[in-house]
Each structure stands twice: as C-alpha cells, then as structure tokens.
OpenMM code with the backbone's topology and positions (N, CA, C; nanometers):
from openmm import Vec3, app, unit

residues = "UNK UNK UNK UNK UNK UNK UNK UNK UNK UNK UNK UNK UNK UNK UNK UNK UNK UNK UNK UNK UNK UNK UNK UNK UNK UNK UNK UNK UNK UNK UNK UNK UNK UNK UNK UNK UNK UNK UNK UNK UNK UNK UNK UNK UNK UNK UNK UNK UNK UNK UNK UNK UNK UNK UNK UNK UNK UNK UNK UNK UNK UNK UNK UNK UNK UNK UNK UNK UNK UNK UNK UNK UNK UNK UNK UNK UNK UNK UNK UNK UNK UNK UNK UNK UNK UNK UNK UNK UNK UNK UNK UNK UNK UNK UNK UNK UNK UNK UNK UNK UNK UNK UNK UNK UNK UNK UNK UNK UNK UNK UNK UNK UNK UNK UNK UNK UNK UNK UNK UNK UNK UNK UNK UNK UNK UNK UNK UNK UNK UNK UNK UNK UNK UNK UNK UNK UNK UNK UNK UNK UNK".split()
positions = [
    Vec3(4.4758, -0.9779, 2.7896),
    Vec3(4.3525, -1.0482, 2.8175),
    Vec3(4.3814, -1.1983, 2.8142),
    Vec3(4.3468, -1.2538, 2.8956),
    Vec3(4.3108, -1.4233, 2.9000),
    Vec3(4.2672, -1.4821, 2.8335),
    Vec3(4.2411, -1.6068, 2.8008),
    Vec3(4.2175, -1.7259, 2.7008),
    Vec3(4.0844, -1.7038, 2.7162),
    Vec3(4.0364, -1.7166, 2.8655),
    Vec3(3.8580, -1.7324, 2.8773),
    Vec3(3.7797, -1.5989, 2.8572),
    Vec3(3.8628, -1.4960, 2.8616),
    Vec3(3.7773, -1.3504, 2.8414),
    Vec3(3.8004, -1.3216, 2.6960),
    Vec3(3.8877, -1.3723, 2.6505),
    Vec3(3.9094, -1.3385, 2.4615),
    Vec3(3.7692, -1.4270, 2.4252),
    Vec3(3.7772, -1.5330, 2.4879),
    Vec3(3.6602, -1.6266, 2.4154),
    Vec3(3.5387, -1.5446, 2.4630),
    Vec3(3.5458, -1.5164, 2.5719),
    Vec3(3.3861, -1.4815, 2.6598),
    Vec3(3.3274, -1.3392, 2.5291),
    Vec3(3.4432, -1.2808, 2.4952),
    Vec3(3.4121, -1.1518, 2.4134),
    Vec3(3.3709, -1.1770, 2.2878),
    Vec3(3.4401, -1.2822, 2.2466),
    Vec3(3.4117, -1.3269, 2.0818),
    Vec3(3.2812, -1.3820, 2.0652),
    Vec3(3.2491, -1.4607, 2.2037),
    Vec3(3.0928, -1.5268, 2.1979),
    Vec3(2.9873, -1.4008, 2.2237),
    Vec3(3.0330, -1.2766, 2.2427),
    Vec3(2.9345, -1.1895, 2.2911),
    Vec3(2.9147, -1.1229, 2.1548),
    Vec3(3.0246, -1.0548, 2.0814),
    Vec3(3.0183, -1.0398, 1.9294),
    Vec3(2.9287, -1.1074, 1.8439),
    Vec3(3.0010, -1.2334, 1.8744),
    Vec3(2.8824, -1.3446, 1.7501),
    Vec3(2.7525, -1.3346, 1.8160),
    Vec3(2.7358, -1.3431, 1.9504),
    Vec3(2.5637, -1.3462, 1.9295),
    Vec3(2.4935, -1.1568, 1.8726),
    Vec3(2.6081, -1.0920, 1.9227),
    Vec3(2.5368, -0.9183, 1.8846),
    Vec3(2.4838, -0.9528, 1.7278),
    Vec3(2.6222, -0.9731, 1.6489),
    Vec3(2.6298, -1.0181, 1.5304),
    Vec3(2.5095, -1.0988, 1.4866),
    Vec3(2.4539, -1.1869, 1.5211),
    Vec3(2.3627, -1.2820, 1.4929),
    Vec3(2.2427, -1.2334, 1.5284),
    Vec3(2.2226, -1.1104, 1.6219),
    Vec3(2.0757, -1.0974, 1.6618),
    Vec3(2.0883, -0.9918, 1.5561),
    Vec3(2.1734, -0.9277, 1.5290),
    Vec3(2.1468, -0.8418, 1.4254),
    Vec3(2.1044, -0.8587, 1.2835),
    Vec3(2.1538, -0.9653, 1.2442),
    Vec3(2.2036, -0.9989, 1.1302),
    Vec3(2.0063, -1.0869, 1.1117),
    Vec3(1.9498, -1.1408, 1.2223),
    Vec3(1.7953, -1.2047, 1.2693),
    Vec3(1.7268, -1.1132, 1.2216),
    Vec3(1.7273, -0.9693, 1.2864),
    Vec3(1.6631, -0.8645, 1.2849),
    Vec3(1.6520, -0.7919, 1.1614),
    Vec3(1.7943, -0.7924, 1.1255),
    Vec3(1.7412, -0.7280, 0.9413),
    Vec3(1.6084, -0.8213, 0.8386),
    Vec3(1.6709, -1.0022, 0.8328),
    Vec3(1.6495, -1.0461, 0.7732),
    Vec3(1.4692, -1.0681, 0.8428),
    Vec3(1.4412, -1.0371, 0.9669),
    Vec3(1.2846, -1.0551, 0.9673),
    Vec3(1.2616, -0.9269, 0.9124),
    Vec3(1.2890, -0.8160, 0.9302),
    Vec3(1.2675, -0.6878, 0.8369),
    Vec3(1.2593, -0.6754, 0.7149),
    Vec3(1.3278, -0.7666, 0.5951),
    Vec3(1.3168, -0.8200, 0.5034),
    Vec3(1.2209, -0.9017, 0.4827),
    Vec3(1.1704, -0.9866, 0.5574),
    Vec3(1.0848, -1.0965, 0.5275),
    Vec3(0.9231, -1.0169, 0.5292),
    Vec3(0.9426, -0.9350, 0.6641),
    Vec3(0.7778, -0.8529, 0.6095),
    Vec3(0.7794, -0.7230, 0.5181),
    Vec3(0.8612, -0.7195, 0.4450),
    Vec3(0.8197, -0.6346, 0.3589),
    Vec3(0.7984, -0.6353, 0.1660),
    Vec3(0.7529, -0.5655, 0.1312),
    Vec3(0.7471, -0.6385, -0.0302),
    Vec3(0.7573, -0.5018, -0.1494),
    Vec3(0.8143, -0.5778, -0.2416),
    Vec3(0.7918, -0.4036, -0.4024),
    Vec3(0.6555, -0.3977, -0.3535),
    Vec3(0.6573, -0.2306, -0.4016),
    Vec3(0.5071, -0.1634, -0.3608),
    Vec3(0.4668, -0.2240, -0.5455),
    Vec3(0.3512, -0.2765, -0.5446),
    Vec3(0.2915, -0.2979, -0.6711),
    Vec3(0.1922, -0.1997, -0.6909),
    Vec3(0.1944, -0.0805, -0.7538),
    Vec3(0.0896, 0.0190, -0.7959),
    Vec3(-0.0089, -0.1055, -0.8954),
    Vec3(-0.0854, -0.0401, -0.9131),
    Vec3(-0.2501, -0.0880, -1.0174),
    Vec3(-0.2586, 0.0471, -1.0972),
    Vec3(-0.2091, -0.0121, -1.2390),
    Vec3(-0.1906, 0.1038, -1.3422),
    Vec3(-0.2758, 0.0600, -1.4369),
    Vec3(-0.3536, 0.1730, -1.5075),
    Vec3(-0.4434, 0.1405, -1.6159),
    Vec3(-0.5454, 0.0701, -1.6579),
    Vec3(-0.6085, 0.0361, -1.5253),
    Vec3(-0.7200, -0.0419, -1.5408),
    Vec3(-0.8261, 0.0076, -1.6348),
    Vec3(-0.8976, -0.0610, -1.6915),
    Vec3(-1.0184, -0.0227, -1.7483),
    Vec3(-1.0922, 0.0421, -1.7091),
    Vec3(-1.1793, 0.1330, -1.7418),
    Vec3(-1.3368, 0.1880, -1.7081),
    Vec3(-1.4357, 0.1357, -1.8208),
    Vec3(-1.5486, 0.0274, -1.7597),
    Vec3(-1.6691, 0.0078, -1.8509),
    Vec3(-1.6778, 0.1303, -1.9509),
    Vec3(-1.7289, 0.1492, -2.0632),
    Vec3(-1.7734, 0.2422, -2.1515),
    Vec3(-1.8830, 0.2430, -2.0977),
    Vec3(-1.9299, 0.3784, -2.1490),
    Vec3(-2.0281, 0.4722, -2.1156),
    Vec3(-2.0549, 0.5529, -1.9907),
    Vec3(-1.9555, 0.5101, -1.8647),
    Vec3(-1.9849, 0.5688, -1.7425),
    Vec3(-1.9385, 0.7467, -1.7522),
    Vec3(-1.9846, 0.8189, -1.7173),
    Vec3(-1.9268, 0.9483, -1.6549),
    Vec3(-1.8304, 0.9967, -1.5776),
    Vec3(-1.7631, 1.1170, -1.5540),
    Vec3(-1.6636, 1.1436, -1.5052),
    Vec3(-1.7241, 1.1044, -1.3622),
    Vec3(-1.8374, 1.1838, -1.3532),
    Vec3(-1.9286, 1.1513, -1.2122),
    Vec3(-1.9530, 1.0615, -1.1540),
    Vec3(-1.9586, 0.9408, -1.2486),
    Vec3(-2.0092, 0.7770, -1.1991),
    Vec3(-1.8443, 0.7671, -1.1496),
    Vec3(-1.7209, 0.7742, -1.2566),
    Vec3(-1.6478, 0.7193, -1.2046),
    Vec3(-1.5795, 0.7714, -1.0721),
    Vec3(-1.5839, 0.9081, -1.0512),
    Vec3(-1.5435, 0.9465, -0.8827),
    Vec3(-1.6597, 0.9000, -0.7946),
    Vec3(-1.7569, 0.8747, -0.8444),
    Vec3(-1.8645, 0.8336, -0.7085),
    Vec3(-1.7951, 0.7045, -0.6842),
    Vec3(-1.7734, 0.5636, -0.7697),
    Vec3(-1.7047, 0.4346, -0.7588),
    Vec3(-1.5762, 0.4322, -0.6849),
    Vec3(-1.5319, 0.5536, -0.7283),
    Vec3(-1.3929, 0.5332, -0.6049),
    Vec3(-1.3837, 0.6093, -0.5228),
    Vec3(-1.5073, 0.6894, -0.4609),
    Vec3(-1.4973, 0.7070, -0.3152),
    Vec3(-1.5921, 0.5992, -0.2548),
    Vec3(-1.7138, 0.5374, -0.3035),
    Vec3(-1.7625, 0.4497, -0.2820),
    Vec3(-1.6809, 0.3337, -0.2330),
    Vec3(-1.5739, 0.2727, -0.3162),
    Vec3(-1.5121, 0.1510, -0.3508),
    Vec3(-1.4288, 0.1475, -0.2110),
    Vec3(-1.3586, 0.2976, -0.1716),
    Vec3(-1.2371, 0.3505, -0.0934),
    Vec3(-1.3165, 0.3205, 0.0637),
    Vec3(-1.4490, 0.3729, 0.0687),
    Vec3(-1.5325, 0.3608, 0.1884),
    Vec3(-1.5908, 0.2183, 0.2325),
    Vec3(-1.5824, 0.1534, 0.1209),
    Vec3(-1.6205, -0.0228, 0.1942),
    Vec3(-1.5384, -0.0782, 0.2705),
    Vec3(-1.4128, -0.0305, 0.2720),
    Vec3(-1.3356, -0.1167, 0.3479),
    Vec3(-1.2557, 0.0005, 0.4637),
    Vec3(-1.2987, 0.1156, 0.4505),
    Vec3(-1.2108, 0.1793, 0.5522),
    Vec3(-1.1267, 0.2826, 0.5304),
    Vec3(-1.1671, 0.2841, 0.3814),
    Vec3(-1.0391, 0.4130, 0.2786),
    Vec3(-1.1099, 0.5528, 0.3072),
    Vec3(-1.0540, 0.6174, 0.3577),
    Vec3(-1.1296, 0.8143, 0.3356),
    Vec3(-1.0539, 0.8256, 0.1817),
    Vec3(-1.1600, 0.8920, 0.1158),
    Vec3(-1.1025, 0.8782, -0.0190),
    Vec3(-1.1766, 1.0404, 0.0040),
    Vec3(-1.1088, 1.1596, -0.0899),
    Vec3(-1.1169, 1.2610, -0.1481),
    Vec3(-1.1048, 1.3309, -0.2497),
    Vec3(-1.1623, 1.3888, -0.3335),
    Vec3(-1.1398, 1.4452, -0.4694),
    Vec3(-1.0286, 1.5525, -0.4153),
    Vec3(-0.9071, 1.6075, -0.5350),
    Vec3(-0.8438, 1.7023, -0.4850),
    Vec3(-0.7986, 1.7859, -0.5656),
    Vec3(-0.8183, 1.7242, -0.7362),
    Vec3(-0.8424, 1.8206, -0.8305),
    Vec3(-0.9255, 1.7028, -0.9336),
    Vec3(-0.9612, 1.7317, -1.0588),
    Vec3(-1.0668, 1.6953, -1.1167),
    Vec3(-0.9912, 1.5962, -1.2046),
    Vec3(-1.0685, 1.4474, -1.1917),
    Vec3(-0.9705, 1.3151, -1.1699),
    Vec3(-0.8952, 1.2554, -1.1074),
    Vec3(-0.8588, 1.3245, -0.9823),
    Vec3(-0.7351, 1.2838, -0.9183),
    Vec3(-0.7708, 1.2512, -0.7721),
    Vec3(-0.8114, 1.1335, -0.7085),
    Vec3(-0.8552, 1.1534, -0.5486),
    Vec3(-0.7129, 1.0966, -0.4424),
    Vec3(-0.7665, 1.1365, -0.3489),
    Vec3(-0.6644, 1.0875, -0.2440),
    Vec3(-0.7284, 1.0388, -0.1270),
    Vec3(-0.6713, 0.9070, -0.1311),
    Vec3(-0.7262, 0.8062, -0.0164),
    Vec3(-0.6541, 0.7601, 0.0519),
    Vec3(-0.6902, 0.7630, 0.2047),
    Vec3(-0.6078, 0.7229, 0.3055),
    Vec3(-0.6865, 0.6298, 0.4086),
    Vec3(-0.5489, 0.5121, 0.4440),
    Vec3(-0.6401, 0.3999, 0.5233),
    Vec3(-0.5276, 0.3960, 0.6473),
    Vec3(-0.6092, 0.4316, 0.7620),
    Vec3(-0.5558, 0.3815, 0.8930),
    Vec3(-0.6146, 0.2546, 0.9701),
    Vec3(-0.5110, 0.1730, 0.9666),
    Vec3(-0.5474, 0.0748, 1.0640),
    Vec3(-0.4422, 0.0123, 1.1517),
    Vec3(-0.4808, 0.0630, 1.3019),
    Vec3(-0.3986, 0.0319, 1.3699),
    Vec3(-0.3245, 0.2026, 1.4156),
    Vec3(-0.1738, 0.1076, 1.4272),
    Vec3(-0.1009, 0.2121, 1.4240),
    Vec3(-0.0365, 0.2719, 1.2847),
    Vec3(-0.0901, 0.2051, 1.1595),
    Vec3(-0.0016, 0.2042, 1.0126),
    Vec3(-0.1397, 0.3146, 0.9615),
    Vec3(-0.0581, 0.3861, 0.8508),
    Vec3(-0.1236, 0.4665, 0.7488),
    Vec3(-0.0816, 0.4861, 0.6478),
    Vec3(-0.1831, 0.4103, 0.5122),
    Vec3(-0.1462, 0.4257, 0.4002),
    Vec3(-0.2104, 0.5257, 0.3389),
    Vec3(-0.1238, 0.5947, 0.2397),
    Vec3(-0.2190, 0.6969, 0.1310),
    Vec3(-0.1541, 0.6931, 0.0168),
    Vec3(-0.2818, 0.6749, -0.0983),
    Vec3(-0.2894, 0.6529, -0.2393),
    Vec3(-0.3399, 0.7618, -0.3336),
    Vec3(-0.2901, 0.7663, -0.4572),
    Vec3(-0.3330, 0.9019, -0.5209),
    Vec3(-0.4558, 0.7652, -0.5914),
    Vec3(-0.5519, 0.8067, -0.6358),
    Vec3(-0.6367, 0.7557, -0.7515),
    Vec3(-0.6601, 0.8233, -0.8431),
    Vec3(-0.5786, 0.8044, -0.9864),
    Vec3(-0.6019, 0.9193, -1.0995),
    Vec3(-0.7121, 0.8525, -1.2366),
    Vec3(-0.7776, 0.9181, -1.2113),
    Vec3(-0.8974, 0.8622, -1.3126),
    Vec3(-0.9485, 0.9416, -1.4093),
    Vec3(-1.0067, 0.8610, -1.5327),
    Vec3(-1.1091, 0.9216, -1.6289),
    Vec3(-1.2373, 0.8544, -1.6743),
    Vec3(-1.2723, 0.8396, -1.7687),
    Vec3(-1.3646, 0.7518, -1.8368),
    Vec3(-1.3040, 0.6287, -1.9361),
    Vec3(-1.2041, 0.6855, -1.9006),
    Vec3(-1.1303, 0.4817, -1.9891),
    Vec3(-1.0551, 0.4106, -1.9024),
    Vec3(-0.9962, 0.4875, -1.7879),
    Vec3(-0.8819, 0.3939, -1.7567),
    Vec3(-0.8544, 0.4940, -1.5881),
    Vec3(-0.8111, 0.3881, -1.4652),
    Vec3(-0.7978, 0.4769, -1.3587),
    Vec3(-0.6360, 0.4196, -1.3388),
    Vec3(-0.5897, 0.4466, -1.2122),
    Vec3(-0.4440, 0.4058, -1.1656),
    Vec3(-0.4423, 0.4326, -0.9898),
    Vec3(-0.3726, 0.3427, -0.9510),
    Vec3(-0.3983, 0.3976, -0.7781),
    Vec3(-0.2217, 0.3666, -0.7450),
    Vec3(-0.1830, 0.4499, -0.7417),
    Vec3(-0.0267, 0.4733, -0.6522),
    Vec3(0.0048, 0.5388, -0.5461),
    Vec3(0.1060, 0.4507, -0.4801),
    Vec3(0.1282, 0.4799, -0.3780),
    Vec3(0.1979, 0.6552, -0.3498),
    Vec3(0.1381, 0.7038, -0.2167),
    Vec3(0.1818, 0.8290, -0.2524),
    Vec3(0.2829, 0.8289, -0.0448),
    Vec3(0.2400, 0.8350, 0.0441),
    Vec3(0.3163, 0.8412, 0.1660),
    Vec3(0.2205, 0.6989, 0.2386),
    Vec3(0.3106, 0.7138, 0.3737),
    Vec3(0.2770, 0.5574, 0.4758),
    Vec3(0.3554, 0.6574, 0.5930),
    Vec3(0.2629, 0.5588, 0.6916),
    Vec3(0.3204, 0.6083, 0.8329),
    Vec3(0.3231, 0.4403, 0.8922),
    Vec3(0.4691, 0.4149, 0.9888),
    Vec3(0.4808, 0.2751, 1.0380),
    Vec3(0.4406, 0.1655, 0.9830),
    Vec3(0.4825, 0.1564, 0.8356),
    Vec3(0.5049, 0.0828, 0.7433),
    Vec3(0.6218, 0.0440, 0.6598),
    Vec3(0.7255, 0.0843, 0.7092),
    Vec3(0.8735, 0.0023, 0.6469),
    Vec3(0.9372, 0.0317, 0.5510),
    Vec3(0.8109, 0.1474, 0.4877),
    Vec3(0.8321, 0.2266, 0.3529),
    Vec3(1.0450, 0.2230, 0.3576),
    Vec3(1.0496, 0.1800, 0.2313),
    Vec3(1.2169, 0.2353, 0.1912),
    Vec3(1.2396, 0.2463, 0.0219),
    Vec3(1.2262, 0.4214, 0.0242),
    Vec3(1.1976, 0.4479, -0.0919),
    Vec3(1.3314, 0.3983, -0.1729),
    Vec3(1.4196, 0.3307, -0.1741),
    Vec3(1.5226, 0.3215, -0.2520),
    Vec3(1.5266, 0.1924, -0.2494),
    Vec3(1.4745, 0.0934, -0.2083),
    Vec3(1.3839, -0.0587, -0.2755),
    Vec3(1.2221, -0.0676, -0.2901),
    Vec3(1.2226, 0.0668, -0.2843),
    Vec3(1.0524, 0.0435, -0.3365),
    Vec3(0.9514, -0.0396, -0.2307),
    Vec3(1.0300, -0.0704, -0.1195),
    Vec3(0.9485, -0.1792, -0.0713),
    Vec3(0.8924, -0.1189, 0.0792),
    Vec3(0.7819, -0.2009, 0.1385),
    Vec3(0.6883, -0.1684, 0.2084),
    Vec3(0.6455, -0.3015, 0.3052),
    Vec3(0.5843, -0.2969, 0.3822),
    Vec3(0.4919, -0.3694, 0.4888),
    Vec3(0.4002, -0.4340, 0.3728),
    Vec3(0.4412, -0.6009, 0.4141),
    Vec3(0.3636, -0.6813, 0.3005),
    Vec3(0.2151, -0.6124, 0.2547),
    Vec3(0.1363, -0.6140, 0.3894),
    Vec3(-0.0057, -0.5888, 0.3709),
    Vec3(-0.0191, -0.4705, 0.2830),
    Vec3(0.0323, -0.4006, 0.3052),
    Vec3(-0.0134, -0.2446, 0.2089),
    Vec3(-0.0461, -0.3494, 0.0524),
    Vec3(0.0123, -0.4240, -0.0227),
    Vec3(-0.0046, -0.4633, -0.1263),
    Vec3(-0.1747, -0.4944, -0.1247),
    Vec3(-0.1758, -0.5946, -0.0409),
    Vec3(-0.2896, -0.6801, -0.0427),
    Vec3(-0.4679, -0.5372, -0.0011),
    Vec3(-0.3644, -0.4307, 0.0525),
    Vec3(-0.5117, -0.3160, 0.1188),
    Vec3(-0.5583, -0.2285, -0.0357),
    Vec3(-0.4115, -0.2178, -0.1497),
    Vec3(-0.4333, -0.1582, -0.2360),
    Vec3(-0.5455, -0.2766, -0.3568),
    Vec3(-0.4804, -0.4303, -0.3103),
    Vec3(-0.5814, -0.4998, -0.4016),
    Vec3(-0.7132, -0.4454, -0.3599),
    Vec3(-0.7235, -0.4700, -0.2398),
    Vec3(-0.8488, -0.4606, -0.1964),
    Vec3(-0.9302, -0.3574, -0.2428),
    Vec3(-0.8628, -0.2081, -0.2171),
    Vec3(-0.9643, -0.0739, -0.2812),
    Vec3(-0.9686, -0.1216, -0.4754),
    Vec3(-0.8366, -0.1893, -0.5058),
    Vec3(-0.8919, -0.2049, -0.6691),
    Vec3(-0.9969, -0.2705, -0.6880),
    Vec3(-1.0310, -0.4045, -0.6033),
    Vec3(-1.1200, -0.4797, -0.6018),
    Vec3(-1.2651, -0.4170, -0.6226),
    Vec3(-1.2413, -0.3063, -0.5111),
    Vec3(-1.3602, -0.2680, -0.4374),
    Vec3(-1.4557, -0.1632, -0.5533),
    Vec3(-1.3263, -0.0904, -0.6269),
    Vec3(-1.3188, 0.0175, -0.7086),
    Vec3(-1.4189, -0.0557, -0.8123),
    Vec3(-1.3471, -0.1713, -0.8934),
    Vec3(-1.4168, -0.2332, -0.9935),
    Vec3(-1.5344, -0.2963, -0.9661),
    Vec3(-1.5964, -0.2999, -0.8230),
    Vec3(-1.7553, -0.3424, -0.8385),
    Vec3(-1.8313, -0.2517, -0.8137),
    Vec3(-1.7919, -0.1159, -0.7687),
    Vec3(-1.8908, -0.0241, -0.7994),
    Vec3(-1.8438, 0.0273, -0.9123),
    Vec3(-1.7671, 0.0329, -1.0514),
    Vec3(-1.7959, 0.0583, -1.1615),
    Vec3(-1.9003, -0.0086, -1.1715),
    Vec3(-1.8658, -0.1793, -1.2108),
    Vec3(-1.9996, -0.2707, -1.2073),
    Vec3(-2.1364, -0.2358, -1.2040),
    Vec3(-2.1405, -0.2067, -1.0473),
    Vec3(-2.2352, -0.1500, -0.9946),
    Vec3(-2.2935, -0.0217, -1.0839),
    Vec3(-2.2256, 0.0549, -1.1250),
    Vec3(-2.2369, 0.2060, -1.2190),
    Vec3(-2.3417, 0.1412, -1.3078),
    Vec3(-2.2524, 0.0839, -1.3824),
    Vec3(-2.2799, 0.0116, -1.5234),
    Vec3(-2.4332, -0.0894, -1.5160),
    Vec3(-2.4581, -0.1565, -1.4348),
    Vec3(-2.5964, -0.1958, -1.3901),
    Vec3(-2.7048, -0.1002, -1.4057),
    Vec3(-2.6821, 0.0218, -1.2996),
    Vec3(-2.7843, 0.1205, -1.3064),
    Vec3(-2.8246, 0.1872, -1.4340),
    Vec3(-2.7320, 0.1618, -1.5102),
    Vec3(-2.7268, 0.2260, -1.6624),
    Vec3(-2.8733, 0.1837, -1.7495),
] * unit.nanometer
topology = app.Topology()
chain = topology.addChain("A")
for resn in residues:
    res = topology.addResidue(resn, chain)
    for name in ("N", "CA", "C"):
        topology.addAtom(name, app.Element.getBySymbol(name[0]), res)
C-alpha cells in the first residue's frame, strides 16, 4: 500500500473510532443510577384503604395505570411516547417504597443500575403525587 492510502485508511479508522467513541459517551450522558424512593412515611391514622386509594390516585394524575396485585403491593406503569416505565409500590400504614421493576426503550443496564435520565424525575413525580393524596387522606379525616 502507498503513503496516501495508508494515510487515507488511518483517517477513516480515527473518524470510525471517534464517532464511536461520541456515541457511547452521549449514551452515557442521558442516562442516570435508577434512584428507588424507599420508606417514606405514611401520616398516622390512615387505613390500608386510604393508603391504596392515594397511590392509585397519586399514579393517575400524571399518567401512571397503577394496580393492586396482592394486598400492599401495586404495580404502576407509565407510557409516554415510545418509553415504558413500571414500578412495584409496596405499602402499609407507616411507610410505602416505589422500585423500579422493568422499562421498555429506556437504556435500562441492569449491571450499572442506570437508566434514561427522565425515569428518575417520572418516579419523583408519582412520589410527589403519592404524598398529596395521603395529605389529601389525612384532611378528610
């Protein structure tokens, strides 16, 4: 091979090399540790009843199908778009937890834990949502 085709090849490498090397690191950049929401509080005095009504309530303000699937335990799933997240919600009368359970076209890589930034910010959101219809519970009281 020639002087100008050794070079022509090496410049074709480095850019493969470089778009690759682009492509991981934006793949990296949108994704984040999945942060579960463990052990939150439940106001005293609410019911097992108040508290599954609050988190299918909480799950439905923003877009969550939330379902009971044994007694304390719901499962909520949010599609938007082409992405789908689903969360277990395990609850009682002192304390609930919402973890991540599967995702569809979300980046999921179970061996860094990590995910499509937003999923973090959709799980704040149902916690958010969760704790003002306790609130809400606790008012009617």
């Amino acid at each position: 091979m020639n002087n100008a085709k050794q070079m022509m090849v090496g410049l074709a490498l480095a850019m493969m090399l470089s778009v690759g090397l682009f492509a991981a690191a934006d793949a990296e950049a949108r994704t984040a540790v999945i942060r579960d929401v463990e052990n939150m509080p439940v106001p005293e005095g609410l019911s097992m009843t108040d508290v599954e009504s609050a988190v299918m309530a909480g799950g439905a303000s923003r877009g969550w199908t939330c379902a009971p699937i044994e007694d304390g335990v719901a499962e909520c799933t949010l599609y938007i778009r082409s992405h789908m997240a689903k969360v277990e919600v395990k609850y009682d009368t002192s304390l609930y937890s919402i973890t991540y359970m599967d995702s569809d076209n979300l980046k999921y890589d179970p061996v860094k834990n990590k995910i499509h930034k937003n999923y973090n910010s959709w799980v704040q959101n149902l916690n958010s949502d969760i704790r003002a219809e306790l609130a809400r519970a606790m008012r009617k009281r």
